[in-house]
MIVONU-869171 format. One record per atom (N, C-alpha, C): residue in three letters; x, y, z. Coordinates in steps of 0.001 Angstrom, whole numbers, plus 500000, padded with zeros to 6 digits. Last residue first. Layout:
% residues N
ALAXYZ...
% end
This chain:
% residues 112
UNK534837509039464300UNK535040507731463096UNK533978506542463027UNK534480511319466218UNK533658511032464712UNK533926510186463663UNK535607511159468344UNK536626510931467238UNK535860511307466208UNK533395510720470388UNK534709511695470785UNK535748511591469452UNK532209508874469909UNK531452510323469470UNK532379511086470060UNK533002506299469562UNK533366507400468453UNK532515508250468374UNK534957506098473172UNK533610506085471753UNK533415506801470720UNK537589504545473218UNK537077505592473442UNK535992505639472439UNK540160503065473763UNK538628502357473690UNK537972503765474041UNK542565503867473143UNK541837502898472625UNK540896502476472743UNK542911506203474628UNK543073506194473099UNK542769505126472868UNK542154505122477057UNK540673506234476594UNK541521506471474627UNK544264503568477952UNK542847503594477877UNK542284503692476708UNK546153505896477829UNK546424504703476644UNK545370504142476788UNK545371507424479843UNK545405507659478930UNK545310507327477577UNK545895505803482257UNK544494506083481940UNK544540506763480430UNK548705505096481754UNK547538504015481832UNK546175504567481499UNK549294508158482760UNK549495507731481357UNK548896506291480899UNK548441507895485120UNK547712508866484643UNK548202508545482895UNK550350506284486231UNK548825505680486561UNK548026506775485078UNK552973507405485866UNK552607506156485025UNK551114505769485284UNK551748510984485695UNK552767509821486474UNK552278508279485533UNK553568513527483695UNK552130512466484176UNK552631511584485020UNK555840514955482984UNK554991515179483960UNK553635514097484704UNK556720514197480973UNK557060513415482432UNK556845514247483420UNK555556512965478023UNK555644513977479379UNK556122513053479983UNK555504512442474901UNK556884512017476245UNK557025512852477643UNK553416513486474547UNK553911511508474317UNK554920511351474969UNK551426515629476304UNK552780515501475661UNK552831514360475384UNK549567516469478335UNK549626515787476827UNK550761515406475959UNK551103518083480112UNK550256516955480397UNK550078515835479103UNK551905520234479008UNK552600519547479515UNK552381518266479805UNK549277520977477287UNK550647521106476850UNK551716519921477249UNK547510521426479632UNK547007520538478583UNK548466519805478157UNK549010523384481206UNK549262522464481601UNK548720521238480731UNK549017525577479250UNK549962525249479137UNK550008523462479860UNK546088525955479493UNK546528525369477923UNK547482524801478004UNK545579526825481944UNK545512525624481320UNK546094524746480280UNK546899529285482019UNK547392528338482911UNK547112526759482532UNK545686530554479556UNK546822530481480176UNK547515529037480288UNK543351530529481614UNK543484529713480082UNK544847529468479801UNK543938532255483298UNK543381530862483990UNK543439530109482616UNK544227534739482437UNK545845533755483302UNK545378532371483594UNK543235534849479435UNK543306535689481067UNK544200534236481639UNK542215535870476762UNK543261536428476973UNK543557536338478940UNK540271533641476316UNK541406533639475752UNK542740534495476398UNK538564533511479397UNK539043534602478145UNK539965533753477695UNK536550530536480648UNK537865531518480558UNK537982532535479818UNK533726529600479679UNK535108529630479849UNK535613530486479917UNK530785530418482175UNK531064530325480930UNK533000530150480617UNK529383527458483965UNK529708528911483556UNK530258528940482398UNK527665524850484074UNK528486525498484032UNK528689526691483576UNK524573523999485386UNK525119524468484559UNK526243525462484738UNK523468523254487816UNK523931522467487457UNK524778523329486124UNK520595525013487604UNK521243525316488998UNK522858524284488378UNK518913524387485156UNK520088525547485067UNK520762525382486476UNK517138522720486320UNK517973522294485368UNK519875523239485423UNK515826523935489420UNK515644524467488154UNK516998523699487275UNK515321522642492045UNK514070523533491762UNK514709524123490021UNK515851519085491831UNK516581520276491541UNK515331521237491838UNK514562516921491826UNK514855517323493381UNK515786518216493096UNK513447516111489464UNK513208515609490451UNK513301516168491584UNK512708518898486811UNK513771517810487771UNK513307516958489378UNK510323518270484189UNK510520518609485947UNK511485518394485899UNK511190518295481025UNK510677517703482000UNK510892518429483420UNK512468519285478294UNK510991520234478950UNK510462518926480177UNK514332518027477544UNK514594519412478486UNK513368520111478998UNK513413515319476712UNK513897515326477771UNK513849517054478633UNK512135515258474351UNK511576515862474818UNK511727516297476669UNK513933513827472829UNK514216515105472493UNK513422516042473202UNK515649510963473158UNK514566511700473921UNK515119513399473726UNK517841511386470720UNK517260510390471364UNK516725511469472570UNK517223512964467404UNK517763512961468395UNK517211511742469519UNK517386510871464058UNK516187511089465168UNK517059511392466534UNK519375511361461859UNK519307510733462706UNK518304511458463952UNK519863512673459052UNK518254512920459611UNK518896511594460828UNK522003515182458002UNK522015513405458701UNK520475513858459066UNK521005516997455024UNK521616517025456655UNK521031515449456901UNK522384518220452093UNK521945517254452820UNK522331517495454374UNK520843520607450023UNK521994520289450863UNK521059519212451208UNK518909521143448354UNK520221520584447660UNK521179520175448746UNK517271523652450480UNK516922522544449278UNK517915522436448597UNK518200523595453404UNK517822524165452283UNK517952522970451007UNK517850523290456720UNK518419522835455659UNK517775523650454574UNK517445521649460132UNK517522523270459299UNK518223523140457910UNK515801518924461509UNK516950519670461072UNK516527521082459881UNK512995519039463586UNK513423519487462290UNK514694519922461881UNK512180517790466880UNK513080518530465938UNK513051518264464726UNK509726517211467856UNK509186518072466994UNK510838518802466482UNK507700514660468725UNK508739514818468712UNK509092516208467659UNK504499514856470942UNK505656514651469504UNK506762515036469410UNK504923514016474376UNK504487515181472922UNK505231514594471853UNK505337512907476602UNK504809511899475679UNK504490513151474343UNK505823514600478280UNK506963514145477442UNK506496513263476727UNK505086516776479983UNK504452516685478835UNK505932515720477436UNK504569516559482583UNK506161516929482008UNK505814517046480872UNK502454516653484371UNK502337517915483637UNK503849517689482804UNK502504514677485748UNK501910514129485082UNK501859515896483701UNK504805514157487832UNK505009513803486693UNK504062514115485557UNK502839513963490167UNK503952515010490331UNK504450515180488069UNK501882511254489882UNK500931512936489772UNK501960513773489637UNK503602510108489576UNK502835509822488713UNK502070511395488862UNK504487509697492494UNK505277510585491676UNK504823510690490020UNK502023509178494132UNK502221510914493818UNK503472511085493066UNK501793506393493134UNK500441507805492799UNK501182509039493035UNK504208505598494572UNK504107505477493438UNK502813506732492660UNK503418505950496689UNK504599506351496364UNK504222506686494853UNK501116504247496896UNK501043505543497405UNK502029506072496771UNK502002501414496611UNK501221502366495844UNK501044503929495602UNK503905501477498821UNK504311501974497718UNK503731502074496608UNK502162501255500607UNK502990502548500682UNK503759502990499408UNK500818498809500000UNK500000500000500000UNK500867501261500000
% end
């Protein structure tokens, strides 16, 4: 019975997400071009409640660095040092994780 209950108010709570709507992206195109028609997957995800956020946006990162300011800088260079094939800056755990992610990395990080 309690978890009927449970169950009825997150069904009610739920019942305004309106995610059963059609699906309504349209890639943007002109006549002769081609665009991928791959169907986004749940496209009606951003118009739902959050569970136990009061707003999506509370989670959203700021915006990057300047090009021109000491914290990009600071990064790029350590990307630099860090990335290197012959750093020695990394330690051998952090170059394991590396040789990883170049081989089994999904090809929506490569586009192959």
């Amino acid at each position: 019975m309690v978890g009927e209950r449970a169950a009825a108010a997150a069904l009610a709570m739920r019942a305004d997400d309106d995610v059963a709507s059609a699906e309504a992206y349209r890639p943007l195109t002109s006549p002769g071009t081609y665009v991928p028609t791959v169907i986004p997957a749940v496209p009606t995800w951003p118009q739902r409640k959050p569970w136990l956020m009061a707003s999506p946006s509370q989670l959203r990162p700021g915006p990057p660095p300047a090009l021109s300011s000491e914290v990009w800088a600071r990064d790029y260079n350590e990307i630099k040092a860090m990335g290197r094939k012959d750093s020695s800056s990394r330690t051998p755990e952090q170059t394991a994780i590396a040789r990883f992610w170049e081989t089994t990395q999904p090809s929506i990080y490569t586009r192959s």
